[in-house]
FIKOL-626244 format. One line per field, with one value per atom (N, C-alpha, C): x, y, z; atom name. Coordinates in Angstrom, 2 decimals. Atoms other than C-alpha are relative to their C-alpha. Example, Ala and Ser with C-alpha at 12.3 -4.5 7.8 and 13.67 -1.06 7.14 Angstrom:
x <- 0.89	12.30	0.90	-0.82	13.67	-0.77
y <- -1.19	-4.50	1.20	-1.19	-1.06	1.09
z <- 0.00	7.80	0.00	-0.06	7.14	0.73
atome <- N	CA	C	N	CA	C
***
This chain:
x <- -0.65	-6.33	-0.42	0.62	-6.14	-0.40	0.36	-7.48	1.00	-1.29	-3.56	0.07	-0.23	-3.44	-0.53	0.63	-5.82	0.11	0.45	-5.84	1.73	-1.33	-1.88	0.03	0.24	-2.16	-0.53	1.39	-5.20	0.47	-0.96	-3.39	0.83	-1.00	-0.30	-0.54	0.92	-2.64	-0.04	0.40	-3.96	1.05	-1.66	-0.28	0.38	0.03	0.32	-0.37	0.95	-2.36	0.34	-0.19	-1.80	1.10	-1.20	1.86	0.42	0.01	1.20	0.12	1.04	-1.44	0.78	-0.99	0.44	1.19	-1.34	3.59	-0.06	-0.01	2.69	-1.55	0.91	-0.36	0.10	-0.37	1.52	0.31	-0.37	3.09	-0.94	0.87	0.34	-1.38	0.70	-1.92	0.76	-0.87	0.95	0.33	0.14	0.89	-0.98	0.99	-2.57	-0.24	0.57	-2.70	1.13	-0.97	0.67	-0.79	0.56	-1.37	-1.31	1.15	-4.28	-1.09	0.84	-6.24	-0.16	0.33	-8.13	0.23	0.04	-7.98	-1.03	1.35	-11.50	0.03	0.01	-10.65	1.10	-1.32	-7.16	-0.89	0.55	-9.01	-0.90	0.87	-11.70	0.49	-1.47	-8.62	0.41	-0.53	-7.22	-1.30	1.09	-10.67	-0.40	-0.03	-10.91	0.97	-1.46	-7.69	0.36	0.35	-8.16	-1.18	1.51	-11.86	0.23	-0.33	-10.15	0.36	-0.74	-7.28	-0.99	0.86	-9.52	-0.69	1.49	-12.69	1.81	-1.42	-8.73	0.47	-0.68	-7.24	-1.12	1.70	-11.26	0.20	0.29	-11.55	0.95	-1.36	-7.74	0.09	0.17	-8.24	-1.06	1.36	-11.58	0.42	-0.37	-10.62	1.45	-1.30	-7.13	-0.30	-0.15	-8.29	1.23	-1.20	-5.29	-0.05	-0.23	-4.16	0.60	-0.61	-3.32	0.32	0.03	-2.14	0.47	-0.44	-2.06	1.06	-0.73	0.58	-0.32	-0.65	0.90	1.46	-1.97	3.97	0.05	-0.27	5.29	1.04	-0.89	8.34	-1.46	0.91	5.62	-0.65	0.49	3.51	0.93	-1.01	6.66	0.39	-0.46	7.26	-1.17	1.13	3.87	-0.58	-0.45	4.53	0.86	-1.67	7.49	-0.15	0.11	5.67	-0.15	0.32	5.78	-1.09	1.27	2.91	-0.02
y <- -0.77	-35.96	-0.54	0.65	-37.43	1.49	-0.88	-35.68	0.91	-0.14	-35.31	1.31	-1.59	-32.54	0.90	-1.33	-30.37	0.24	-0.18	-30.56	0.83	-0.40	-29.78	1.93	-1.37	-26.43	0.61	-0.60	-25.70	0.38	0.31	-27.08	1.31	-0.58	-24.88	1.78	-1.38	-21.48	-0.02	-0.02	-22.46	0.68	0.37	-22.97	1.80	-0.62	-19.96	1.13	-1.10	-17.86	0.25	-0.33	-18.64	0.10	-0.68	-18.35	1.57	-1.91	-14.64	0.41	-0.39	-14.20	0.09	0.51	-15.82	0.40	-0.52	-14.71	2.07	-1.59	-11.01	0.68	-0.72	-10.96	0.12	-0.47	-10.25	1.22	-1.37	-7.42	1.14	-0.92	-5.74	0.16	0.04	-6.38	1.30	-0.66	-4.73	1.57	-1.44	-1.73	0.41	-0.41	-1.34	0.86	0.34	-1.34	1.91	-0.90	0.96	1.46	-1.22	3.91	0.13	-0.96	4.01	-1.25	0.54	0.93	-0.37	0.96	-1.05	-1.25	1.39	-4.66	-0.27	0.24	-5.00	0.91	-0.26	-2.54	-0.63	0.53	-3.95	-1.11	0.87	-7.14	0.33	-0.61	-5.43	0.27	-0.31	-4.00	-1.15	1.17	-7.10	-0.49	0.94	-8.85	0.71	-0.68	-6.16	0.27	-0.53	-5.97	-1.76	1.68	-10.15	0.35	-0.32	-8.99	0.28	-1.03	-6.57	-0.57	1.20	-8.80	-0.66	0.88	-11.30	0.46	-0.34	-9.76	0.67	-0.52	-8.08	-0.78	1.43	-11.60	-0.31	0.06	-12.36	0.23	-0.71	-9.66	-0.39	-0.15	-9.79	-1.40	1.19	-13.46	-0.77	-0.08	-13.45	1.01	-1.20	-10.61	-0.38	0.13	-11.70	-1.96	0.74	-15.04	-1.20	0.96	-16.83	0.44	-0.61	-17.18	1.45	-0.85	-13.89	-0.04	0.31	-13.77	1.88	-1.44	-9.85	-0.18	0.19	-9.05	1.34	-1.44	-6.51	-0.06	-0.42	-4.92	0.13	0.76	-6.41	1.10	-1.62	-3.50	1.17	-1.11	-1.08	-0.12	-0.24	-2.39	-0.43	-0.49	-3.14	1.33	-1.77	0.83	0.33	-0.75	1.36	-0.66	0.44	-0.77	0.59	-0.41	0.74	1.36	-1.84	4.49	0.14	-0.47	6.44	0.84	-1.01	8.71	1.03
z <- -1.03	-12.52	1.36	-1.23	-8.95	0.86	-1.02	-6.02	0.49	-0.58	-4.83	-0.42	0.18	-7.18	0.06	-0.20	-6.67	1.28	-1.49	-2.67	0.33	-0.52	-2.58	-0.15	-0.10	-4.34	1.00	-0.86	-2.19	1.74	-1.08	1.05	-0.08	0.09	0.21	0.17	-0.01	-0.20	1.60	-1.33	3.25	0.85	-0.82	4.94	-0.41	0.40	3.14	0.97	-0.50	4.43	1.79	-1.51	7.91	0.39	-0.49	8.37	-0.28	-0.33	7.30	0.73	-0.67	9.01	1.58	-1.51	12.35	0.70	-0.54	12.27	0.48	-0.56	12.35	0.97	-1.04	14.62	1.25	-1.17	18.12	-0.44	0.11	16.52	-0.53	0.50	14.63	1.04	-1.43	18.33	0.58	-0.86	19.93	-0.56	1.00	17.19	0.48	-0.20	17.64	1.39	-1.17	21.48	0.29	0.10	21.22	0.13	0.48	19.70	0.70	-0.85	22.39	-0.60	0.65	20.98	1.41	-1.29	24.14	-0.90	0.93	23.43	-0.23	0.49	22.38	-1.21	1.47	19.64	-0.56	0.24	19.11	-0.60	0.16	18.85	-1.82	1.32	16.16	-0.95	0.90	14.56	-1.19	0.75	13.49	-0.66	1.13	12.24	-0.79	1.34	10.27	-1.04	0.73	8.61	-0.42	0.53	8.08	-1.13	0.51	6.74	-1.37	0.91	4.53	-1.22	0.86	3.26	-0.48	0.55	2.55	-1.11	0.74	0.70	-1.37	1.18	-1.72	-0.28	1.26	-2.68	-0.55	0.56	-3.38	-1.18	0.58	-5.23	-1.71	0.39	-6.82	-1.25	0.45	-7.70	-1.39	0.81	-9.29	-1.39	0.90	-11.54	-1.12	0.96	-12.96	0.06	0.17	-12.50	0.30	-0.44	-10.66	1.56	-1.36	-7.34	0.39	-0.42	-5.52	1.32	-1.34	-1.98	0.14	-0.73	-0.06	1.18	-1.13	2.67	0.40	-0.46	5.24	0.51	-0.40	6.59	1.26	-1.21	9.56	0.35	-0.39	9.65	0.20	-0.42	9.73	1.01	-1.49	12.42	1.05	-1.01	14.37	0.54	-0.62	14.14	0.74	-0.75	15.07	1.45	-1.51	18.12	1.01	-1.16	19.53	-0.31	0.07	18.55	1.47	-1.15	21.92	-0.02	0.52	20.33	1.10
atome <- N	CA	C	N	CA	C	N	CA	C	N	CA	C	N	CA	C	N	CA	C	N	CA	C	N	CA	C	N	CA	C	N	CA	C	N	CA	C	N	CA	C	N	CA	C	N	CA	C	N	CA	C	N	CA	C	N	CA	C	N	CA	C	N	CA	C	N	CA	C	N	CA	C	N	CA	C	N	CA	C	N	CA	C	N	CA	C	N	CA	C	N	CA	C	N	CA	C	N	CA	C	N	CA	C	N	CA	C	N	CA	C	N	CA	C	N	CA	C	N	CA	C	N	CA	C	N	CA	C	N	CA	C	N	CA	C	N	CA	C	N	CA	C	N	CA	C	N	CA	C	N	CA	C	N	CA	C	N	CA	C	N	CA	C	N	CA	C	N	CA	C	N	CA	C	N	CA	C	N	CA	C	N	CA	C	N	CA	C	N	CA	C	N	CA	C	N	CA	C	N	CA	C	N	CA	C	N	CA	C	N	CA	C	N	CA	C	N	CA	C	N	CA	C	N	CA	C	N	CA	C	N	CA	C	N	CA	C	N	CA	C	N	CA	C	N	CA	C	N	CA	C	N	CA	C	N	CA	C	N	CA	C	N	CA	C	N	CA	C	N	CA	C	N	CA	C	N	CA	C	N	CA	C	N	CA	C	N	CA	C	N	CA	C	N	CA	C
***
């Protein structure tokens, strides 16, 4: 087995992980901030909700033994952006 194949999977997880991750962290900032967050918790917010995710594909992965990947919901923290609370 060359190197090629193990690094692509691996690669692809990565790519993966961060176009989640990327695409919905203006809006789930902008949720946060929405509902009374400062940006220093806004900020805290999110590395905990990365923290979270994370330590749950871990977990998810280890346990069933295959890749798992978590999502959140990008409609949801859009609503909880545009809440007037």
């Amino acid at each position: 087995m060359s190197q090629d194949s193990t690094h692509g999977p691996v690669m692809a997880g990565v790519v993966t992980a961060l176009v989640g991750f990327s695409s919905s962290f203006v809006v789930v900032l902008a949720g946060l901030v929405a509902v009374g967050a400062t940006p220093d918790q806004a900020a805290s917010g999110l590395a905990t909700l990365l923290v979270t995710q994370s330590l749950g594909m871990l977990w998810l992965s280890l346990r069933h033994r295959i890749p798992v990947t978590l999502a959140w919901s990008t409609p949801g923290a859009a609503l909880l952006a545009t809440s007037t609370g």
